[in-house]
PDB file with one MODEL, atoms N, CA, C and O in Angstrom:
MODEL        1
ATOM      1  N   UNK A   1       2.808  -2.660  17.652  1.00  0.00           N
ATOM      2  CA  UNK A   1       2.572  -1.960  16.411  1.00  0.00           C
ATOM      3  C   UNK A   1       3.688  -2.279  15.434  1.00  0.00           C
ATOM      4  O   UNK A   1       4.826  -2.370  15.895  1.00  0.00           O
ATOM      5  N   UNK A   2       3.471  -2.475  14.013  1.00  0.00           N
ATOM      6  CA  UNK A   2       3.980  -3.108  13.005  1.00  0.00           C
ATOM      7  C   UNK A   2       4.010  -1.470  12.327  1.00  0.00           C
ATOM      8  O   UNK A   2       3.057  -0.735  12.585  1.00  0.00           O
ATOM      9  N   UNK A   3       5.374  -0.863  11.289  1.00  0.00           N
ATOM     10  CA  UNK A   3       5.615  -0.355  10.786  1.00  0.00           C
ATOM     11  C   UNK A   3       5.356  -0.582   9.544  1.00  0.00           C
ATOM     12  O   UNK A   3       6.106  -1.482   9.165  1.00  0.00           O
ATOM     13  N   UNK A   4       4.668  -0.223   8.703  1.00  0.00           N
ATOM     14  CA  UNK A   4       4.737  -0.825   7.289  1.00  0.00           C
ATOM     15  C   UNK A   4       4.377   0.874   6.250  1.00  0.00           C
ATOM     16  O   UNK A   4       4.251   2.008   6.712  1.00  0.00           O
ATOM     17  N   UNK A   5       4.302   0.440   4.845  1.00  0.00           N
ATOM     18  CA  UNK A   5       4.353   1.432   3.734  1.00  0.00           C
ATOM     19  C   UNK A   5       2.574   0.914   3.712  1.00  0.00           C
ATOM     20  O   UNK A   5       1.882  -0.065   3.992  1.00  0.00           O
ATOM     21  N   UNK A   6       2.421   2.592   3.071  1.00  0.00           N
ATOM     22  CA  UNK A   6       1.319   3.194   3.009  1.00  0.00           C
ATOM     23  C   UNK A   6       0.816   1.588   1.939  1.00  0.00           C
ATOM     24  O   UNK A   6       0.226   0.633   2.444  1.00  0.00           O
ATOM     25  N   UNK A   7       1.127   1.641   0.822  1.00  0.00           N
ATOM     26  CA  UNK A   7       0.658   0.931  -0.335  1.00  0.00           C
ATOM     27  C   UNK A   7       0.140  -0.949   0.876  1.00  0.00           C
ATOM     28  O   UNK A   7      -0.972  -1.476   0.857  1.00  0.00           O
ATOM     29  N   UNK A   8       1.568  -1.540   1.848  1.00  0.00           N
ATOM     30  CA  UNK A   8       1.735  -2.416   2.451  1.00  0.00           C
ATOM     31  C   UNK A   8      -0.046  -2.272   3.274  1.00  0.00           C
ATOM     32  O   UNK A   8      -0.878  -3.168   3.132  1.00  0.00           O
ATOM     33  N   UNK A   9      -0.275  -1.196   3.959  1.00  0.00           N
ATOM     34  CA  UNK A   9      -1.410  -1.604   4.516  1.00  0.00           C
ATOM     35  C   UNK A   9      -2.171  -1.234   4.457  1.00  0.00           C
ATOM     36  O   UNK A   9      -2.940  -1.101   5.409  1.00  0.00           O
ATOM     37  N   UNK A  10      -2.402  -0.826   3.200  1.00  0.00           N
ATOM     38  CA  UNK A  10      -4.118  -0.858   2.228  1.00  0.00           C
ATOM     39  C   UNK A  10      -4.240  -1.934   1.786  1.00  0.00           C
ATOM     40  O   UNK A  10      -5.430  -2.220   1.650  1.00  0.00           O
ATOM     41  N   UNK A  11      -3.258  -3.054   1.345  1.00  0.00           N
ATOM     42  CA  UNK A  11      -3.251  -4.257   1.220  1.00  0.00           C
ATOM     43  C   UNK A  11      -3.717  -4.821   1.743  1.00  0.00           C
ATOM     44  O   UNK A  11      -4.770  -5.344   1.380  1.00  0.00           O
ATOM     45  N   UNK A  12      -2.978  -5.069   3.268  1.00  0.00           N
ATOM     46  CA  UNK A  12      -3.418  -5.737   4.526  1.00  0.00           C
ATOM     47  C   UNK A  12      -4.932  -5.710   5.464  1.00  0.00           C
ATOM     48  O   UNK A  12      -5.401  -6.409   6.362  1.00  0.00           O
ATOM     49  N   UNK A  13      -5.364  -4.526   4.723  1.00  0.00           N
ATOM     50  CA  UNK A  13      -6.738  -3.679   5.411  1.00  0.00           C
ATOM     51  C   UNK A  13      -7.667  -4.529   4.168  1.00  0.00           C
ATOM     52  O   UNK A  13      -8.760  -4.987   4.501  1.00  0.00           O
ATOM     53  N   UNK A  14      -7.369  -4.640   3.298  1.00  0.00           N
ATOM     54  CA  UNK A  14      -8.044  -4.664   2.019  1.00  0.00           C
ATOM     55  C   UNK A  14      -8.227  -6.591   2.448  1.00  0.00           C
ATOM     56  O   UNK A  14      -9.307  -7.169   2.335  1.00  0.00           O
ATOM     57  N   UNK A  15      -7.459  -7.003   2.730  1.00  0.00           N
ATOM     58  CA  UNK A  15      -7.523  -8.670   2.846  1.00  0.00           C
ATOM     59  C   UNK A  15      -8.413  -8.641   3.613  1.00  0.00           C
ATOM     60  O   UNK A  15      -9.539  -8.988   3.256  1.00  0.00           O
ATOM     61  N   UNK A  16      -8.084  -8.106   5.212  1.00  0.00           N
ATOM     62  CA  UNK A  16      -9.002  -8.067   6.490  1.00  0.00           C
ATOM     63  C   UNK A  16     -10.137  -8.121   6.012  1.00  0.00           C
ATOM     64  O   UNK A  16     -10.882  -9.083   6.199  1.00  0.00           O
ATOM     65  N   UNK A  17     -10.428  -7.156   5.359  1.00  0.00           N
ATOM     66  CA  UNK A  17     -12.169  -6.621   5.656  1.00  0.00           C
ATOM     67  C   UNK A  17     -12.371  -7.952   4.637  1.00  0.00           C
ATOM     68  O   UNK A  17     -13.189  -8.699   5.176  1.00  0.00           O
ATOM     69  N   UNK A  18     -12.074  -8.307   3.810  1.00  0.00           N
ATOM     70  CA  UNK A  18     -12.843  -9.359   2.701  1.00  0.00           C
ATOM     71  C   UNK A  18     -12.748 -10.842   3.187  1.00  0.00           C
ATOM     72  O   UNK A  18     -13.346 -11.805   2.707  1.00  0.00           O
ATOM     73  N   UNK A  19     -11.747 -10.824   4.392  1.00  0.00           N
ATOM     74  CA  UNK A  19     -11.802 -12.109   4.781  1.00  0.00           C
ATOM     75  C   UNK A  19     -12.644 -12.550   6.335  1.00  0.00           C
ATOM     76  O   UNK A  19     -13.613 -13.278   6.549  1.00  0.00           O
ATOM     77  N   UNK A  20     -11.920 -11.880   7.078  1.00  0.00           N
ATOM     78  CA  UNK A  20     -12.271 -11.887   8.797  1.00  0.00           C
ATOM     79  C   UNK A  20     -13.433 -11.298   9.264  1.00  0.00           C
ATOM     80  O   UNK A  20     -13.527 -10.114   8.938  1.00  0.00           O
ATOM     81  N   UNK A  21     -14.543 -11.832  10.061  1.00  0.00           N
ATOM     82  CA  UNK A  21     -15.328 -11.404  10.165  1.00  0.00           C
ATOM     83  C   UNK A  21     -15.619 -10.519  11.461  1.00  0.00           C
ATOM     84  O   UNK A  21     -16.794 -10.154  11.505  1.00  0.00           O
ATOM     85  N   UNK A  22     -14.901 -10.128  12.426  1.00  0.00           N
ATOM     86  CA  UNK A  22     -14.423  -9.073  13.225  1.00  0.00           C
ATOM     87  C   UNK A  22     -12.805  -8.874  13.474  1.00  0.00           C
ATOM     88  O   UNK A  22     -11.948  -9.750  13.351  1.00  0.00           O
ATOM     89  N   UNK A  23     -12.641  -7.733  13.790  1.00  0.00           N
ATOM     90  CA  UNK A  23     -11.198  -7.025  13.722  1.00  0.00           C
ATOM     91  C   UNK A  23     -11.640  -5.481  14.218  1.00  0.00           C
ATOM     92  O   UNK A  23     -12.625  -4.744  14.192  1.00  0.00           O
ATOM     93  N   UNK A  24     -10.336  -5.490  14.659  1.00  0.00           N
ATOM     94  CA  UNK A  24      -9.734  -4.014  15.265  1.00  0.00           C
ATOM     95  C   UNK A  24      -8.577  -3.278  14.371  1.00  0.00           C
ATOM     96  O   UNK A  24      -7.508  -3.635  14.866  1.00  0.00           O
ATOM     97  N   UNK A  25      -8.451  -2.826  13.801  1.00  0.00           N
ATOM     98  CA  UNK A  25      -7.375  -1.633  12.989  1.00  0.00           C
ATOM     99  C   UNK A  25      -7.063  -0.803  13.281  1.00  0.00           C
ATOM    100  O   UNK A  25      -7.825   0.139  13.064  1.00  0.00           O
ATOM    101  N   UNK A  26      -5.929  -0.542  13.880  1.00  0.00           N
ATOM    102  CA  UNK A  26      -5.448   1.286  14.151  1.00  0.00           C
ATOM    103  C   UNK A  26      -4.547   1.676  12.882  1.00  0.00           C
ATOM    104  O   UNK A  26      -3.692   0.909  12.440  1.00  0.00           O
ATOM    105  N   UNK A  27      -4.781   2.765  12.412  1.00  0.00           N
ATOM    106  CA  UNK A  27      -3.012   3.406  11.842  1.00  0.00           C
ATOM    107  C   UNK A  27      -2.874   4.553  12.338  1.00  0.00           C
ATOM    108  O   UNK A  27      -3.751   5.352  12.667  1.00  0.00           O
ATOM    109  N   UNK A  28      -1.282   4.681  12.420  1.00  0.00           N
ATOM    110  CA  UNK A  28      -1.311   6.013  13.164  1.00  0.00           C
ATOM    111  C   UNK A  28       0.269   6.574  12.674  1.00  0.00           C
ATOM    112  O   UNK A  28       1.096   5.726  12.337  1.00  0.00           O
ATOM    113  N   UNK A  29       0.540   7.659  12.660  1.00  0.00           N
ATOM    114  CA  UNK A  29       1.791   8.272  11.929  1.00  0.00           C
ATOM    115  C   UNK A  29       2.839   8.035  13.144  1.00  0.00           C
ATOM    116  O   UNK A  29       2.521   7.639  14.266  1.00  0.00           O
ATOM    117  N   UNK A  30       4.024   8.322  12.748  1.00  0.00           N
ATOM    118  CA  UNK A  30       5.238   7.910  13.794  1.00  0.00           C
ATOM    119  C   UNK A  30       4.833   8.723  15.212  1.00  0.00           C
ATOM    120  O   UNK A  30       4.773   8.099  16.272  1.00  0.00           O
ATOM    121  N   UNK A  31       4.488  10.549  15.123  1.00  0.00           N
ATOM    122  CA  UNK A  31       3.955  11.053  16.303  1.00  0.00           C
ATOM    123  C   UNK A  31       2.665  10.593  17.304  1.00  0.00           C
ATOM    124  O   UNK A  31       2.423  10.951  18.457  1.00  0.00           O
ATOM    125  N   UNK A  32       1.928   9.652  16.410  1.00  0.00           N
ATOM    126  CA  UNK A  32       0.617   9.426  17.285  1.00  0.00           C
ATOM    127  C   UNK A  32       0.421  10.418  17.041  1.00  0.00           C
ATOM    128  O   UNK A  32       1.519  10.902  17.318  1.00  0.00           O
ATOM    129  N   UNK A  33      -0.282  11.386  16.631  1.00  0.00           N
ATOM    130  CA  UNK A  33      -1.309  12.178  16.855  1.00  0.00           C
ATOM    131  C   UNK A  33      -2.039  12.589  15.584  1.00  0.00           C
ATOM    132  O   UNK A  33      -2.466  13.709  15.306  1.00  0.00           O
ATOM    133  N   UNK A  34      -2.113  11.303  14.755  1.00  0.00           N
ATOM    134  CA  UNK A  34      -2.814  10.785  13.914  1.00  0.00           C
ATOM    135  C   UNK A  34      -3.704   9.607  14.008  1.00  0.00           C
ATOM    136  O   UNK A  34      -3.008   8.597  14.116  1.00  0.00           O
ATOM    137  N   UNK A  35      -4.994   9.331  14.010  1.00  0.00           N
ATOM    138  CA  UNK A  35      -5.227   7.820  13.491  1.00  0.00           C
ATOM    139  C   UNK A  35      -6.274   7.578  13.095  1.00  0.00           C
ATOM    140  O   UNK A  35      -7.240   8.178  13.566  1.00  0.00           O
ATOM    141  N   UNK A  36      -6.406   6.784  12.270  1.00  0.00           N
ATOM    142  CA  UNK A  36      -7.554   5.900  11.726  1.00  0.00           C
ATOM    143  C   UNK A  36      -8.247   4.583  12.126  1.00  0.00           C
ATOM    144  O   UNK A  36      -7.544   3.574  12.070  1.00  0.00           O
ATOM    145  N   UNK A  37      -9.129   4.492  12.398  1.00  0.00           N
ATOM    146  CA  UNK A  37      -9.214   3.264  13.316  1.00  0.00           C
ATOM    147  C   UNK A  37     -10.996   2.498  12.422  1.00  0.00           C
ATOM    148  O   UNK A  37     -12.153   2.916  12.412  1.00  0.00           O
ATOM    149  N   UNK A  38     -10.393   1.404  11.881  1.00  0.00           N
ATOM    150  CA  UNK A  38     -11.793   0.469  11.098  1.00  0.00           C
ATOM    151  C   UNK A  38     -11.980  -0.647  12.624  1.00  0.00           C
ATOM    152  O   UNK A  38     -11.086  -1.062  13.362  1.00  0.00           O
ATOM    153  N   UNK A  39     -13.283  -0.857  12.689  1.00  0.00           N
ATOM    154  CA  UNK A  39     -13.625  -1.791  13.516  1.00  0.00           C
ATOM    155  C   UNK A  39     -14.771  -2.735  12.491  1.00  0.00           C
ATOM    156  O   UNK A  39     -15.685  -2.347  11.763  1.00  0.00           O
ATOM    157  N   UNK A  40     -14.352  -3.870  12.749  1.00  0.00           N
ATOM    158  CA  UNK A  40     -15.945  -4.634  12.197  1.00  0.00           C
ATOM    159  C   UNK A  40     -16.055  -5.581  13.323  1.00  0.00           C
ATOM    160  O   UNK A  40     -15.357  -5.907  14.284  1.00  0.00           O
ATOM    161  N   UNK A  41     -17.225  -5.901  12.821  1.00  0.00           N
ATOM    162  CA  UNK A  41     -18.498  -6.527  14.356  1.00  0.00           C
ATOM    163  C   UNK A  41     -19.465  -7.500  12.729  1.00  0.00           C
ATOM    164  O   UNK A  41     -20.370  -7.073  12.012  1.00  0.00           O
ATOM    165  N   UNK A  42     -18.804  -8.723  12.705  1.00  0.00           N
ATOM    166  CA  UNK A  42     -19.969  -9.714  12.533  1.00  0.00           C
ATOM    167  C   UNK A  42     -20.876  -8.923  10.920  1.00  0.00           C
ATOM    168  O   UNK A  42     -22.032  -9.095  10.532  1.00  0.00           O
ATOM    169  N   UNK A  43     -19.906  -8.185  10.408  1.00  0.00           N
ATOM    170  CA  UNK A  43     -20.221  -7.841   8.774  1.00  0.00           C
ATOM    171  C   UNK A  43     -20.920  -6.251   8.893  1.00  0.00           C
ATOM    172  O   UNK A  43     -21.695  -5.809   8.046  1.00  0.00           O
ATOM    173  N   UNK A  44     -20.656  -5.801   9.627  1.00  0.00           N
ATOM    174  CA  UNK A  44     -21.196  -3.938   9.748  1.00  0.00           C
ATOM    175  C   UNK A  44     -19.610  -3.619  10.172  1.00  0.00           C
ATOM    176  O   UNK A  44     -18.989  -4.106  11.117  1.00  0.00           O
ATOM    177  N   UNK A  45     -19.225  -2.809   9.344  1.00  0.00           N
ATOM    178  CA  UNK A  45     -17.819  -1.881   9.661  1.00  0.00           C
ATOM    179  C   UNK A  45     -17.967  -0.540   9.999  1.00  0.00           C
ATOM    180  O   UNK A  45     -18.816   0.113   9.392  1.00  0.00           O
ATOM    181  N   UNK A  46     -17.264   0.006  10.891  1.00  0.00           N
ATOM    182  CA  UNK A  46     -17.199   1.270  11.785  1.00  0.00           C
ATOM    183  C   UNK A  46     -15.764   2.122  11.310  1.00  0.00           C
ATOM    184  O   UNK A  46     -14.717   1.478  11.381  1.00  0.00           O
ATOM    185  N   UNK A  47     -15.716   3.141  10.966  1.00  0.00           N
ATOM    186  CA  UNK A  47     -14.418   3.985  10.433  1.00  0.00           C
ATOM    187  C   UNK A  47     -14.614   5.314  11.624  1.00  0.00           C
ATOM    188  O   UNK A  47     -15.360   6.293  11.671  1.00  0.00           O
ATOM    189  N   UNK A  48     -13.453   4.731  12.589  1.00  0.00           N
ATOM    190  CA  UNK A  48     -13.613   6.266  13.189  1.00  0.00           C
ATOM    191  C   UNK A  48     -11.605   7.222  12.674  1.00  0.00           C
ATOM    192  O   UNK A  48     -10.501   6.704  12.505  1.00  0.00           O
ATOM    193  N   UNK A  49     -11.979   8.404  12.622  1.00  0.00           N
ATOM    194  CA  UNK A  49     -10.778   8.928  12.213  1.00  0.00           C
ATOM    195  C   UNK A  49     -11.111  10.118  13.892  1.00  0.00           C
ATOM    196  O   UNK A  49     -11.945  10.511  14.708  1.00  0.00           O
ATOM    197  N   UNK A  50      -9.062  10.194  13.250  1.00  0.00           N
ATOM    198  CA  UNK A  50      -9.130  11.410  14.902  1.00  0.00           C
ATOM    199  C   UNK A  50      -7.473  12.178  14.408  1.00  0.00           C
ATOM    200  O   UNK A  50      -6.339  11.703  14.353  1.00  0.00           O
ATOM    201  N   UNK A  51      -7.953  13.356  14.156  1.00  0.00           N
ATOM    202  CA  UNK A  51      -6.394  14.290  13.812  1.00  0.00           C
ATOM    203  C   UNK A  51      -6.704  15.229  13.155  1.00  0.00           C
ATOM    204  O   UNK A  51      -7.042  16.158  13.889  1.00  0.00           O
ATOM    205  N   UNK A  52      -6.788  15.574  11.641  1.00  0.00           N
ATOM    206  CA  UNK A  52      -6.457  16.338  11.007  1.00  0.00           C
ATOM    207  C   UNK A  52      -8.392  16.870  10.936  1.00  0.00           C
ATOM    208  O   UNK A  52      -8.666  18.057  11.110  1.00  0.00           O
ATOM    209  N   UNK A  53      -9.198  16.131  10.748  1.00  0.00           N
ATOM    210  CA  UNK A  53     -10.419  15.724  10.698  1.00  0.00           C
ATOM    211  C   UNK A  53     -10.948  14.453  11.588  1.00  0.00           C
ATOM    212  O   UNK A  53     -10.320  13.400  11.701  1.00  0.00           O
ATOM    213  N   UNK A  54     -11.767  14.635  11.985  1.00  0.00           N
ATOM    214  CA  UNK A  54     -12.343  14.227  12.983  1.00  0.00           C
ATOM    215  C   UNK A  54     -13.876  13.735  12.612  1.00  0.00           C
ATOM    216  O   UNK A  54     -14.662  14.641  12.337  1.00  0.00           O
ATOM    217  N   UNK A  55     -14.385  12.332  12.580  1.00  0.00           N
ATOM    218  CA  UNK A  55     -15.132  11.901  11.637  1.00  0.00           C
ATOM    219  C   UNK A  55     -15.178   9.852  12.351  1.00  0.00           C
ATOM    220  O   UNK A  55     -14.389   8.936  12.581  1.00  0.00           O
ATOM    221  N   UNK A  56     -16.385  10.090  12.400  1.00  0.00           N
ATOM    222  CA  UNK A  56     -17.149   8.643  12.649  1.00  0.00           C
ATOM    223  C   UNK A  56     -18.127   8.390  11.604  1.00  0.00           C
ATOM    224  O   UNK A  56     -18.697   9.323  11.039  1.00  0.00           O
ATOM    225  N   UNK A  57     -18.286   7.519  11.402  1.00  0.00           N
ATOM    226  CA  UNK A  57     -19.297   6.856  10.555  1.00  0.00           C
ATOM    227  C   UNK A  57     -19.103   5.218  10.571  1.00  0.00           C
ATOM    228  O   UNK A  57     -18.016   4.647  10.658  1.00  0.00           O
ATOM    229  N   UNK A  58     -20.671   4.452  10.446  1.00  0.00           N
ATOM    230  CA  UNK A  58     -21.047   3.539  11.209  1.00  0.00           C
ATOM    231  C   UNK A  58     -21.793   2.682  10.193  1.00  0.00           C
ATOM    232  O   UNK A  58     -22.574   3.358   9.523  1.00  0.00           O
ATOM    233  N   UNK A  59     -21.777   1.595   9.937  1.00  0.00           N
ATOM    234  CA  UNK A  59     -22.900   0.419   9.437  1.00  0.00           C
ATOM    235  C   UNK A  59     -22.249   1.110   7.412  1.00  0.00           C
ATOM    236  O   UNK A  59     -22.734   1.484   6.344  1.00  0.00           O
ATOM    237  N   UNK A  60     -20.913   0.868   8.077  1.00  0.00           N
ATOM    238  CA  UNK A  60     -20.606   0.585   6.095  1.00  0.00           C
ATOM    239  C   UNK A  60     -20.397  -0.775   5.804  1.00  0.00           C
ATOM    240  O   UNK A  60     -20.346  -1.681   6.636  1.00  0.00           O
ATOM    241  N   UNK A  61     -20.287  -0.868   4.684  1.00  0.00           N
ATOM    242  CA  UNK A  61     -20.203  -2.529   4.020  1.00  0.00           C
ATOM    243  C   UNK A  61     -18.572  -2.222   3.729  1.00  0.00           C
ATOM    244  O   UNK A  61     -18.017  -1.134   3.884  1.00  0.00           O
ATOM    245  N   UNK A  62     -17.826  -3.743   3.165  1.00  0.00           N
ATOM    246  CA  UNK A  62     -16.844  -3.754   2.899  1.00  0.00           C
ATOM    247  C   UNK A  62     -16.022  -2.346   1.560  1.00  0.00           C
ATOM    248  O   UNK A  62     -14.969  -1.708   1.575  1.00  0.00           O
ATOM    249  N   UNK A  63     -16.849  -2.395   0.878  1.00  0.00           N
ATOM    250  CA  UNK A  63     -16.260  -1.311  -0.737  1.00  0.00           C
ATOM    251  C   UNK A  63     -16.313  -0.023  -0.083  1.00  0.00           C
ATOM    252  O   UNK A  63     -15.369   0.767  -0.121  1.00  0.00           O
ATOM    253  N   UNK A  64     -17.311   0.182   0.467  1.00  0.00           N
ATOM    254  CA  UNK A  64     -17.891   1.619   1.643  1.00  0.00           C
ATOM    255  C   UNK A  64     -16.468   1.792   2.226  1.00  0.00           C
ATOM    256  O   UNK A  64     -15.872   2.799   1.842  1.00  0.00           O
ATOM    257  N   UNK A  65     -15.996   1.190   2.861  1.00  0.00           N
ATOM    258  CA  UNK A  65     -14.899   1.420   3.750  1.00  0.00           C
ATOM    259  C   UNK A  65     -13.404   1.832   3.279  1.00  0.00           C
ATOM    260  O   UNK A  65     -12.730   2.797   3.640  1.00  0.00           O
ATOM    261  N   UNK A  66     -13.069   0.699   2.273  1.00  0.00           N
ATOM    262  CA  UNK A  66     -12.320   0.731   1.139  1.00  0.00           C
ATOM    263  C   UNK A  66     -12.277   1.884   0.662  1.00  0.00           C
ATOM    264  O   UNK A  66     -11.120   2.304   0.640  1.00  0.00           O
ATOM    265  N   UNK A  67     -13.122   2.689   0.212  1.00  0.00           N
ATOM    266  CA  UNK A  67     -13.282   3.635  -0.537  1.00  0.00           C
ATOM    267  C   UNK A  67     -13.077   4.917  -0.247  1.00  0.00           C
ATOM    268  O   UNK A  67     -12.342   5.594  -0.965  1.00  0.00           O
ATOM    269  N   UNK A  68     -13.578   5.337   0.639  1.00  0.00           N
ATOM    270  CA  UNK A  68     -13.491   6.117   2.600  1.00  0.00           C
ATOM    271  C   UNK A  68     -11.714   6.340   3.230  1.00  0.00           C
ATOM    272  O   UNK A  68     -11.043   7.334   3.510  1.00  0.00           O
ATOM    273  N   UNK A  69     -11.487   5.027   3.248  1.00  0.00           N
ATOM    274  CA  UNK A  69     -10.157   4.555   3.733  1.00  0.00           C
ATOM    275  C   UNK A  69      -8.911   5.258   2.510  1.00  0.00           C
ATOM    276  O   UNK A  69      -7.987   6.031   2.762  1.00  0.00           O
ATOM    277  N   UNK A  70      -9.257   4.734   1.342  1.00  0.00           N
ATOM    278  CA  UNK A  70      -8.653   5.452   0.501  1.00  0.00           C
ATOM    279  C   UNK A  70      -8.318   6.594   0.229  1.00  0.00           C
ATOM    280  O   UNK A  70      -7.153   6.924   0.007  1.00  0.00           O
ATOM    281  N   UNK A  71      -9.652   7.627   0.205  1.00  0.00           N
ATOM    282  CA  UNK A  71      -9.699   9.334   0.223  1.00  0.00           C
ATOM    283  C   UNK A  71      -9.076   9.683   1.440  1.00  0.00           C
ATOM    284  O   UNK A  71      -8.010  10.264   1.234  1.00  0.00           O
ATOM    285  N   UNK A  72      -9.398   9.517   2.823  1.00  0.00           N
ATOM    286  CA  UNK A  72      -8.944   9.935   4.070  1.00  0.00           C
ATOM    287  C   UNK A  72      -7.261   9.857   4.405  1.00  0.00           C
ATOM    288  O   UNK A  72      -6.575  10.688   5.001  1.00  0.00           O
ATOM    289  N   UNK A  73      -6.807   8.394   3.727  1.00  0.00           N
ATOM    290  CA  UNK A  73      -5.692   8.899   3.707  1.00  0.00           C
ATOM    291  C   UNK A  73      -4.937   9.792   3.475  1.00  0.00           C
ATOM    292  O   UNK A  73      -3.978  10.023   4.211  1.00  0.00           O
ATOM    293  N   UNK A  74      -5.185  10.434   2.485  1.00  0.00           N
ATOM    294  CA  UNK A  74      -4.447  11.293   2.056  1.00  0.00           C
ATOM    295  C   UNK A  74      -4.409  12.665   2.324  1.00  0.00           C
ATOM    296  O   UNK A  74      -3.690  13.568   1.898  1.00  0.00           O
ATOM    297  N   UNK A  75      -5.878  12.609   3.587  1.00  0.00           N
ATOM    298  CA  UNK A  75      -6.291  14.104   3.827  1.00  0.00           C
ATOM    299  C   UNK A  75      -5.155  13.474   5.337  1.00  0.00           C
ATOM    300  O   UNK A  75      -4.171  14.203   5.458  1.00  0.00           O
ATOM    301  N   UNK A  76      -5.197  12.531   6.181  1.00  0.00           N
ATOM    302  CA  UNK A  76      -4.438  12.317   7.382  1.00  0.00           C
ATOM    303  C   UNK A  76      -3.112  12.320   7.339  1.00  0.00           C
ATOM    304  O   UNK A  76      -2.358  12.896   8.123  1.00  0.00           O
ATOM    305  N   UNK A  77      -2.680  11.317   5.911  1.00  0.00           N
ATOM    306  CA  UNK A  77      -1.248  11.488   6.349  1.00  0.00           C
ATOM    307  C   UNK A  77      -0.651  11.701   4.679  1.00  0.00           C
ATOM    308  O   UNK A  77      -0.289  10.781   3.945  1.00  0.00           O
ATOM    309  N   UNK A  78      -0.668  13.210   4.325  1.00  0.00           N
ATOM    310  CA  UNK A  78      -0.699  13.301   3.356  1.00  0.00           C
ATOM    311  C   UNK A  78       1.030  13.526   2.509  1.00  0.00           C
ATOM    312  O   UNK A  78       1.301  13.658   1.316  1.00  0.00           O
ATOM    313  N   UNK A  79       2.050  13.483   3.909  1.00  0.00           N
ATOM    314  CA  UNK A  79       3.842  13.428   3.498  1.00  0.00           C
ATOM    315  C   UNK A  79       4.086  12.111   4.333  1.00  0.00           C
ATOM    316  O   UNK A  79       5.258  11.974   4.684  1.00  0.00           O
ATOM    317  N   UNK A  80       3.243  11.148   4.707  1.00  0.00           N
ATOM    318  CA  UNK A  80       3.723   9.835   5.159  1.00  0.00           C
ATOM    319  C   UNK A  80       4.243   8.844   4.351  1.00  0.00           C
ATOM    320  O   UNK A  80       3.569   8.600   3.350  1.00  0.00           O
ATOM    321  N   UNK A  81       5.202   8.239   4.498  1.00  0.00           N
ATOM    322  CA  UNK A  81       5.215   7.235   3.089  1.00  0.00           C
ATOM    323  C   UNK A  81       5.275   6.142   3.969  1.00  0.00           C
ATOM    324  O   UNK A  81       4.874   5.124   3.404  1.00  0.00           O
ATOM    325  N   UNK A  82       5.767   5.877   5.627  1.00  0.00           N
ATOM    326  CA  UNK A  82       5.082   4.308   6.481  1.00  0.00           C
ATOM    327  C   UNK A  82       4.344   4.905   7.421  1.00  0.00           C
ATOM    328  O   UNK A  82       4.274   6.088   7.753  1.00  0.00           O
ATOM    329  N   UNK A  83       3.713   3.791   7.874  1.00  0.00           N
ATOM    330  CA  UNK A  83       2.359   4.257   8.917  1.00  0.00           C
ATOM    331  C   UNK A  83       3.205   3.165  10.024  1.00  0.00           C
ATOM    332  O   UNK A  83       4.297   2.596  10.026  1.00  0.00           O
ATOM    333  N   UNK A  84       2.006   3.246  10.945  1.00  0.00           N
ATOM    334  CA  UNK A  84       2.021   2.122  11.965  1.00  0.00           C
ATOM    335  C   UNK A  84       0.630   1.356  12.241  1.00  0.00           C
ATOM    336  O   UNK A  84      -0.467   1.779  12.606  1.00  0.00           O
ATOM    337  N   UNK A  85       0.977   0.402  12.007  1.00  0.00           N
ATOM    338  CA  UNK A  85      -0.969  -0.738  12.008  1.00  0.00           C
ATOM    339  C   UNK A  85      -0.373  -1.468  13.347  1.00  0.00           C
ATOM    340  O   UNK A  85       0.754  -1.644  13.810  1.00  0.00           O
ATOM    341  N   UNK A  86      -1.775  -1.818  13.750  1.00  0.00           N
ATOM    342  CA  UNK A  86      -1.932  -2.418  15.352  1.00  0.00           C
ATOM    343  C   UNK A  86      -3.400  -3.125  14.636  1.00  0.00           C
ATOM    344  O   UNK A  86      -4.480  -2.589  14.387  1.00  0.00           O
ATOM    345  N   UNK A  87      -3.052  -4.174  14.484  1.00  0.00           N
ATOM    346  CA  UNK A  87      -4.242  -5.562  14.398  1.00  0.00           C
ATOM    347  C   UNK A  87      -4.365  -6.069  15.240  1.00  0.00           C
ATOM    348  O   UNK A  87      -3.387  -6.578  15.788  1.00  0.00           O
ATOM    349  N   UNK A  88      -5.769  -6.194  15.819  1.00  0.00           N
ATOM    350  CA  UNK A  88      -6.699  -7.279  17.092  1.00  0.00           C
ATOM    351  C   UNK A  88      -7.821  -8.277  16.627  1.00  0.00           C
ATOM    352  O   UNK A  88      -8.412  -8.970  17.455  1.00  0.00           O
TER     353      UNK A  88
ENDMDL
END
């Protein structure tokens, strides 16, 4: 797991999904007992969240996710200023 700033891996999430056509994403706050986790499979993306709210949803497109990813942050890690990303 890679430490980076909030702004650093919405970036990095934001490349993924527009470039790679499967991937694994975790973020998760320094305690773990936060995380967000995007999966894509071959152009259908999967957003499961687990902590503060608790929330799956399935067969979004790239902006869908983006968009999702954006709001949720701030409900998960809303005094975080670095996360931790784990790319597969």
């Amino acid at each position: 797991m890679q430490e980076v700033s909030r702004t650093t891996a919405k970036m990095m999430i934001k490349k993924r999904v527009q470039t790679v056509k499967s991937f694994h994403i975790t973020l998760t706050t320094w305690k773990r007992d936060r995380r967000i986790e995007i999966i894509k499979n071959n152009g259908s993306c999967e957003y499961r969240e687990n902590g503060y709210e608790k929330l799956n949803k399935k067969n979004l497109n790239n902006t869908k996710v983006m968009a999702l990813l954006d709001k949720q942050m701030q409900v998960e890690f809303p005094r975080s200023h670095k996360l931790f990303i784990n790319v597969k």
